[in-house]
BAFI-3210 file (N, C-alpha, C; in Angstrom, 3 decimals, decimal comma, padded with zeros to 6 digits):
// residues 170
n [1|2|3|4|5|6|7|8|9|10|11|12|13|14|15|16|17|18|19|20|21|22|23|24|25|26|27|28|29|30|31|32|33|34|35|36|37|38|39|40|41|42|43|44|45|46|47|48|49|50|51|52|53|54|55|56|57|58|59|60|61|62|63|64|65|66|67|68|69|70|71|72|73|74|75|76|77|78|79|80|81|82|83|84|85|86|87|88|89|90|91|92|93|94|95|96|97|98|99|100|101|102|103|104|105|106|107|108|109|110|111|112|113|114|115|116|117|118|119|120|121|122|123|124|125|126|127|128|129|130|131|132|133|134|135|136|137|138|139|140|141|142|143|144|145|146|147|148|149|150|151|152|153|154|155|156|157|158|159|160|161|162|163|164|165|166|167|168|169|170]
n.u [-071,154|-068,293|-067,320|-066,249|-064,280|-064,005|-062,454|-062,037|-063,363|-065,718|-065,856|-066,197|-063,850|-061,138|-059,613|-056,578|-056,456|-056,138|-053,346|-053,041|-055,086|-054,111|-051,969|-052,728|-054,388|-052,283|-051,116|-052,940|-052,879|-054,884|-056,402|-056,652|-054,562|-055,032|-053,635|-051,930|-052,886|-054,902|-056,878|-056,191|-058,143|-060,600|-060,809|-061,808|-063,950|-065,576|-065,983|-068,440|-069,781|-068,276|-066,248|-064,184|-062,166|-061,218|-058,169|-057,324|-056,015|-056,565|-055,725|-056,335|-057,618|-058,879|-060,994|-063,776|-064,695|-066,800|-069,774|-072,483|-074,749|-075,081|-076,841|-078,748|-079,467|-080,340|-078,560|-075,633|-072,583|-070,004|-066,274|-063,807|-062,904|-060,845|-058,744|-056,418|-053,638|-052,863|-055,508|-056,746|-059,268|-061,691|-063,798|-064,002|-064,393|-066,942|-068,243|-067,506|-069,098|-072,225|-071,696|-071,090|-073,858|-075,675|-075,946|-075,975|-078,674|-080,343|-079,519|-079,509|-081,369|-080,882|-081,211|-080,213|-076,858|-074,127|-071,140|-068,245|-066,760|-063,494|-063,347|-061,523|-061,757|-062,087|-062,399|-064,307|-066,149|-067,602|-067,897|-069,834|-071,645|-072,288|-072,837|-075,871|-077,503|-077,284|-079,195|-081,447|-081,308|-081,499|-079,093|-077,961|-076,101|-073,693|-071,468|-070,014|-067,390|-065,679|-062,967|-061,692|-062,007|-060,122|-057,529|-054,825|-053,047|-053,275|-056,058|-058,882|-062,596|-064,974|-067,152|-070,054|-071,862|-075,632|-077,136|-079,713|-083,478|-082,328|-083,169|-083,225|-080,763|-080,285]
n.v [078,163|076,675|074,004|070,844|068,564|065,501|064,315|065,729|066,048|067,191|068,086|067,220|069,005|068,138|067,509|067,045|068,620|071,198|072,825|072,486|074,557|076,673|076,978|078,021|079,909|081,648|081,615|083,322|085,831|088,296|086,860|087,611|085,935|084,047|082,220|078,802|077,193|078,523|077,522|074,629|074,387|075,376|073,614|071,096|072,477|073,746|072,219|071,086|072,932|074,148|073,276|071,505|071,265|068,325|066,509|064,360|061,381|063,235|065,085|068,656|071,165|073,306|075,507|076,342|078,286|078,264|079,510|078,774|081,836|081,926|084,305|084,014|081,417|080,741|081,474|081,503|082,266|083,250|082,961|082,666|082,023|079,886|078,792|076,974|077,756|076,494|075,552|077,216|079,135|077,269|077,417|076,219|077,325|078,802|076,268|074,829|076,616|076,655|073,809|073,448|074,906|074,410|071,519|072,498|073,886|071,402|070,402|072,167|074,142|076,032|079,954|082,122|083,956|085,174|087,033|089,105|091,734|092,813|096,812|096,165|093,988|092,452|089,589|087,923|089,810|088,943|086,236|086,068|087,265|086,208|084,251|084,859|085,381|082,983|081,710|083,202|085,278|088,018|091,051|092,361|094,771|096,757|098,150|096,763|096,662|099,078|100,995|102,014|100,568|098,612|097,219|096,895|098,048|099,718|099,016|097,616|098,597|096,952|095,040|093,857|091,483|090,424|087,541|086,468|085,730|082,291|079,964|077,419|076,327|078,197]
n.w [-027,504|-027,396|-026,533|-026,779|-025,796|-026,067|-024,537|-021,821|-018,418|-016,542|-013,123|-009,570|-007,049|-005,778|-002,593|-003,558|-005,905|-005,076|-005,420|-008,022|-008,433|-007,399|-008,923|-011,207|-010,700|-010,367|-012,705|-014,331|-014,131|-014,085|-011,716|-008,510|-006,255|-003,826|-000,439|-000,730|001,309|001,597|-001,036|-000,823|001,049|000,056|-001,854|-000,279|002,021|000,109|-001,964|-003,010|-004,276|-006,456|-009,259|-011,386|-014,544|-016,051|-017,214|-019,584|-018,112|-015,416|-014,574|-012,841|-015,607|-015,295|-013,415|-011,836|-008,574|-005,980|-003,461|-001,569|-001,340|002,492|003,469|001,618|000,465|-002,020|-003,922|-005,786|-005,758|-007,596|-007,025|-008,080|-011,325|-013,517|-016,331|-017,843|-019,290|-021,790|-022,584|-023,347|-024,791|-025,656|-024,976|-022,156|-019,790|-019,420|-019,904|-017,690|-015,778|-016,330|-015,833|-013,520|-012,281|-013,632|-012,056|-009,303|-009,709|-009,127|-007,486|-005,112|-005,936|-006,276|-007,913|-008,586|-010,068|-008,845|-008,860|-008,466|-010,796|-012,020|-013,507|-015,410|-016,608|-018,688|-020,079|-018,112|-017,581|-020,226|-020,041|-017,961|-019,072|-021,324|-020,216|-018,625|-021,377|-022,083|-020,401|-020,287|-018,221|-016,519|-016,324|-013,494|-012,391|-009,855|-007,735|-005,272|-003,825|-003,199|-004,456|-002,510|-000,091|-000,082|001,975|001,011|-000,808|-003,913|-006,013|-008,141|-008,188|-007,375|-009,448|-008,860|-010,395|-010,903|-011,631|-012,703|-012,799|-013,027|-016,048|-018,625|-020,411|-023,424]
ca.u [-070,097|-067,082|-066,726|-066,864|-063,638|-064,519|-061,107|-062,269|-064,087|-066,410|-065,845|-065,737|-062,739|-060,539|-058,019|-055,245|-056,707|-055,760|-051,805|-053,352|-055,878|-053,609|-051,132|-053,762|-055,214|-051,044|-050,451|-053,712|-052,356|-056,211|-057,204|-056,257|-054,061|-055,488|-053,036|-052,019|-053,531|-056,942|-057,448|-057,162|-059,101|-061,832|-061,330|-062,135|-065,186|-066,692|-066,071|-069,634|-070,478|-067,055|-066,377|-062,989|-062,694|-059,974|-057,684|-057,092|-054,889|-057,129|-055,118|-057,469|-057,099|-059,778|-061,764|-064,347|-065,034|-067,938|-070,163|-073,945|-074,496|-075,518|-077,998|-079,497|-079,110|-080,465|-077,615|-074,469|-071,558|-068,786|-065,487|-062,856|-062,974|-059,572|-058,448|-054,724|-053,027|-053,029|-056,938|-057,844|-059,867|-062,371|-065,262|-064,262|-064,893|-068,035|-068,638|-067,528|-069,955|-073,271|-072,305|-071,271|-074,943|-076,958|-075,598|-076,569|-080,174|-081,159|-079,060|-080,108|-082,699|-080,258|-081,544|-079,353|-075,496|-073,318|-069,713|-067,738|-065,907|-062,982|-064,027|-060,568|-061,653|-063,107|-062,946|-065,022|-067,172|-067,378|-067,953|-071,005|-072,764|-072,789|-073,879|-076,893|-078,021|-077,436|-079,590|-082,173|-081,446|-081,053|-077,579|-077,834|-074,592|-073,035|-069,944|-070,098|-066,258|-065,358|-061,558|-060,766|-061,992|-059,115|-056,182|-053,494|-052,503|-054,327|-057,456|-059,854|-063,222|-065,256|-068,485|-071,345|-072,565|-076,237|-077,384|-080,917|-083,653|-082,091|-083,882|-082,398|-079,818|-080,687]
ca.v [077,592|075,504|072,996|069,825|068,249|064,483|063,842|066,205|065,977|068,472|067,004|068,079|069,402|067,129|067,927|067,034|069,625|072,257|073,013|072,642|075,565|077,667|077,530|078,073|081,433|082,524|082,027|083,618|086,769|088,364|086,953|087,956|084,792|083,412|081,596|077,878|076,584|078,590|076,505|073,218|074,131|075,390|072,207|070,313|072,329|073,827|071,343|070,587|074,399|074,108|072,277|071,595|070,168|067,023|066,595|062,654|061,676|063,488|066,421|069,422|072,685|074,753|075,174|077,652|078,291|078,886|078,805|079,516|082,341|082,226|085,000|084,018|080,569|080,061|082,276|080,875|083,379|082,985|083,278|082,782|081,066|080,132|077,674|076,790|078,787|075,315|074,734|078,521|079,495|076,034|077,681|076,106|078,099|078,369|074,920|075,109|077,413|075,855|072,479|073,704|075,901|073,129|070,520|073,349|074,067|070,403|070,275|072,974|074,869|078,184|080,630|083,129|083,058|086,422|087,060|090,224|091,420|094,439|097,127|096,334|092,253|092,317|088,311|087,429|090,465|088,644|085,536|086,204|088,059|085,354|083,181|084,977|085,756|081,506|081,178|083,911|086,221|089,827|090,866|093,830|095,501|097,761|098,217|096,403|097,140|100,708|101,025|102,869|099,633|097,422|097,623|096,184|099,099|099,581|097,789|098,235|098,330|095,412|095,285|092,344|090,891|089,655|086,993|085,582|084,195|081,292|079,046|076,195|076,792|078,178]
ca.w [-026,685|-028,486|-025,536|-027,189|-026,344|-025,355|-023,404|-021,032|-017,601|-015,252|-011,526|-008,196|-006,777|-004,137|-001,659|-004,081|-006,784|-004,350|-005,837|-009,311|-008,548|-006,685|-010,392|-012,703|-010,195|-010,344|-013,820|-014,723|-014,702|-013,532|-010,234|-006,566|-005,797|-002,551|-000,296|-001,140|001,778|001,113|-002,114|-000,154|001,990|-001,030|-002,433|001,064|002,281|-000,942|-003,060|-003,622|-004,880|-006,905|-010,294|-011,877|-015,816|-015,562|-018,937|-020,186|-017,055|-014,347|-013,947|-013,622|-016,349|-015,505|-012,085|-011,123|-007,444|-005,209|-002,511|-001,979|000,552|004,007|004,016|000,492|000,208|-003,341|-005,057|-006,224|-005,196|-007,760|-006,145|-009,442|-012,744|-014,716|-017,095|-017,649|-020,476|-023,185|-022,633|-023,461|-026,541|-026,171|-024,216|-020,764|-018,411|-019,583|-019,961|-016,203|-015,058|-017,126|-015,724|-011,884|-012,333|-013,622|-010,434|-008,121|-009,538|-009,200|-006,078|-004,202|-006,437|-006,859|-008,872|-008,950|-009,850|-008,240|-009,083|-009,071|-011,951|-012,391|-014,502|-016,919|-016,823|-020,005|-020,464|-016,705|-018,063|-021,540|-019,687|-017,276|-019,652|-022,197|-019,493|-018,545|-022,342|-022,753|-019,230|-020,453|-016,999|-016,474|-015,686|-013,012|-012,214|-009,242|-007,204|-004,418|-003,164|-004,262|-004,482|-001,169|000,709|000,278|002,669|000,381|-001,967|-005,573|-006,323|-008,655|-007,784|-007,620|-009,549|-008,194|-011,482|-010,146|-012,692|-012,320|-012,350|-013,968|-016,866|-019,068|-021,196|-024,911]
c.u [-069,342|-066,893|-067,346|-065,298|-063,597|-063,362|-060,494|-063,179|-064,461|-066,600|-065,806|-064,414|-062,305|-059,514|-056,543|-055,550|-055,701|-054,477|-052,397|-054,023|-055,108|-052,256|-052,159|-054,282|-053,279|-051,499|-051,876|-053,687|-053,729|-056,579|-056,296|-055,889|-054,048|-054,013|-052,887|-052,834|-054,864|-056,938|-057,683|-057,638|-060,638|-061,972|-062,090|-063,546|-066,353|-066,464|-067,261|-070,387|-069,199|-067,320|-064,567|-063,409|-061,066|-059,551|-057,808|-055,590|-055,390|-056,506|-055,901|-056,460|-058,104|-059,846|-062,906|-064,818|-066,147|-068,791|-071,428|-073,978|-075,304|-076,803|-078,894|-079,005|-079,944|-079,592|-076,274|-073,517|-070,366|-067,111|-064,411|-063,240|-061,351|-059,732|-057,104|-055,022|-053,292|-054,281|-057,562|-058,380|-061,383|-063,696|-065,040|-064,753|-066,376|-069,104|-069,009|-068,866|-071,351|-073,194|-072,716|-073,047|-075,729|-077,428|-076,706|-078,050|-080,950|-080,466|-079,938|-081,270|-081,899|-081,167|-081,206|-077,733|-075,391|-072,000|-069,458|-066,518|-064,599|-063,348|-062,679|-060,710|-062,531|-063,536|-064,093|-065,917|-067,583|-067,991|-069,253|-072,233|-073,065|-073,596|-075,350|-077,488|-078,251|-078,735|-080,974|-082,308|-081,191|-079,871|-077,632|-075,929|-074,481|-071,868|-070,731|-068,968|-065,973|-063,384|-060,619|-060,959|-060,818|-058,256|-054,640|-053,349|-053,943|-054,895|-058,352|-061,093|-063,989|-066,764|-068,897|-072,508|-073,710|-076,925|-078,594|-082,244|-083,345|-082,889|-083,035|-082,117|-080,619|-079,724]
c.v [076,568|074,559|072,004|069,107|066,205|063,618|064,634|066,043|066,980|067,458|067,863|068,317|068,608|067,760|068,417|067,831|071,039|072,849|073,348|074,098|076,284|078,327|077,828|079,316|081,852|082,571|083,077|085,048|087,776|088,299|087,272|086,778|085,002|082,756|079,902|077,160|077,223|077,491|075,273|073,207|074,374|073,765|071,097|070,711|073,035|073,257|070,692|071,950|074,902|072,975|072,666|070,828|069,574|066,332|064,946|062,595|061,704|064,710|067,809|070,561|073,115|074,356|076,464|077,397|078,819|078,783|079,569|080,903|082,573|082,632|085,159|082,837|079,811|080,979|081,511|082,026|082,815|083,561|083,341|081,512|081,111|078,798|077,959|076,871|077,800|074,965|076,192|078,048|078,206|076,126|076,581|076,686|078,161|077,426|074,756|075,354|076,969|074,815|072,711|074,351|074,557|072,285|071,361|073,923|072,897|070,245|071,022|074,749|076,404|078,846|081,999|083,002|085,042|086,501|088,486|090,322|092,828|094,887|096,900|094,653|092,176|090,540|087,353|088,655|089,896|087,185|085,170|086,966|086,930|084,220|083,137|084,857|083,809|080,629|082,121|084,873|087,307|089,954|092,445|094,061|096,619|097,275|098,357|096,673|097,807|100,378|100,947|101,444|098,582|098,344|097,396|096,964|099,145|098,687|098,595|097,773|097,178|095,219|093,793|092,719|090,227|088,991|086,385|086,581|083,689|080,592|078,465|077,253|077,212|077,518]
c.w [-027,538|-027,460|-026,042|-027,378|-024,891|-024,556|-021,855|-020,306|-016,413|-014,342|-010,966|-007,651|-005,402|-003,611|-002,530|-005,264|-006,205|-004,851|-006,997|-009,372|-008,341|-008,222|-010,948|-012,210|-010,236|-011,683|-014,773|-014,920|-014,023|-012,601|-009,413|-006,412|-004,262|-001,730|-000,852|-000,168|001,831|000,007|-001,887|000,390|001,383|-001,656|-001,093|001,046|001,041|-002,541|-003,680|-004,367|-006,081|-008,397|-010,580|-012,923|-015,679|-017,461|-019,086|-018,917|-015,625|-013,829|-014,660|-014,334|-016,654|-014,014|-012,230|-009,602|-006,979|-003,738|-002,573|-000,571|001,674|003,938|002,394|-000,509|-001,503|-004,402|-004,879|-006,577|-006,330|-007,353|-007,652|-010,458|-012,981|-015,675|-017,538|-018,753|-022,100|-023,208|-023,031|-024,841|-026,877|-025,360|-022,484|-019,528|-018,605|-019,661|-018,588|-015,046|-015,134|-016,427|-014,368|-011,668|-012,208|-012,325|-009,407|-008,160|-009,331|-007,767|-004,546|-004,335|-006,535|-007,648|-009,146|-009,277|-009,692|-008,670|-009,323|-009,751|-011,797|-013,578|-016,329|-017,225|-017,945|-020,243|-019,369|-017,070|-019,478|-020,908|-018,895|-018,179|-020,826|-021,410|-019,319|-019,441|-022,323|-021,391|-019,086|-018,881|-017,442|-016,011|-014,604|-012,327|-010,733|-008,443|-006,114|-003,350|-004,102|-003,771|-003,109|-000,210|001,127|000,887|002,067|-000,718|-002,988|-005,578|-006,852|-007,918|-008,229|-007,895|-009,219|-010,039|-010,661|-011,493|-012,542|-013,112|-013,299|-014,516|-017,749|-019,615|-022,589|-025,988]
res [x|x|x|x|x|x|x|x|x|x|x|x|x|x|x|x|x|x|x|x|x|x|x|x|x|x|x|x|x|x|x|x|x|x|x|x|x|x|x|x|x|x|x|x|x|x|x|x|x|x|x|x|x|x|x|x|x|x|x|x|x|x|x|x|x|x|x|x|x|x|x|x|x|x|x|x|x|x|x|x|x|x|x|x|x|x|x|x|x|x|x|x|x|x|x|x|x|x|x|x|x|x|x|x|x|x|x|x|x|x|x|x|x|x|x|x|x|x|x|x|x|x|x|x|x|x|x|x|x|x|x|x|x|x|x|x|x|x|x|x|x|x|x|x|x|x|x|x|x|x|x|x|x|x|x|x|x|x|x|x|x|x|x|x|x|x|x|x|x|x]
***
């Protein structure tokens, strides 16, 4: 991981993040842009399963999102990763994910992390798989939403990265 840039900060995500996230999932080119008022409302109630990294200033350029779920409350569901276009290339997101992970195994003992990927997302496939290898897990794989499911035109399908059991970092 190259994240070593000491004018940067991993925080929780606030209300007024919400605008910031909602550019950084447009310009990202990659994710399913959510509405603007979903994101403040991610930043509001899962802002504690959530991380954002905050430049010199306080204005965030990255986030990843999450929440644990319901019916298997020690897994950590990732919902999107980005990082704004001038912070690529420095291992954030990753940084991201490692710190949001860590919080949440001393928090609430997770031990799994979930996220689905498309099969043309090579860098969120590039991304979870380095995680697990740095977290010594197994990475199992299937398609969880097959294509035909969505109602909103073309969509690829949507594989469920399952990442666990988690152990420290290597």
């Amino acid at each position: 991981m190259t994240y070593a840039a000491a004018d940067l900060l991993i925080d929780r995500p606030s209300v007024a993040d919400g605008a910031a996230l909602w550019r950084m999932a447009r310009e990202s080119g990659s994710l399913d842009l959510n509405s603007s008022y979903s994101y403040l409302l991610w930043c509001r109630d899962f802002a504690g399963t959530s991380a954002v990294v905050r430049a010199d200033g306080g204005e965030p350029v990255g986030f990843v999102t999450g929440y644990v779920r319901p019916a298997d409350p020690r897994t950590l569901l990732v919902w999107q990763v980005a990082v704004d276009a001038s912070h690529r290339g420095r291992g954030l997101a990753a940084a991201l994910l490692d710190g949001l992970t860590a919080r949440l195994v001393a928090e609430r003992a997770i031990t799994a992390v979930e996220a689905t990927v498309t099969p043309d997302n090579t860098a969120s496939e590039r991304l979870f798989t380095s995680y697990a290898a740095r977290h010594g897990a197994e990475v199992r794989r299937e398609v969880l939403f097959d294509a035909g499911l969505f109602p909103d035109g073309p969509h690829d399908p949507e594989v469920l990265y399952r990442i666990g059991p988690l152990s420290a970092p290597r």
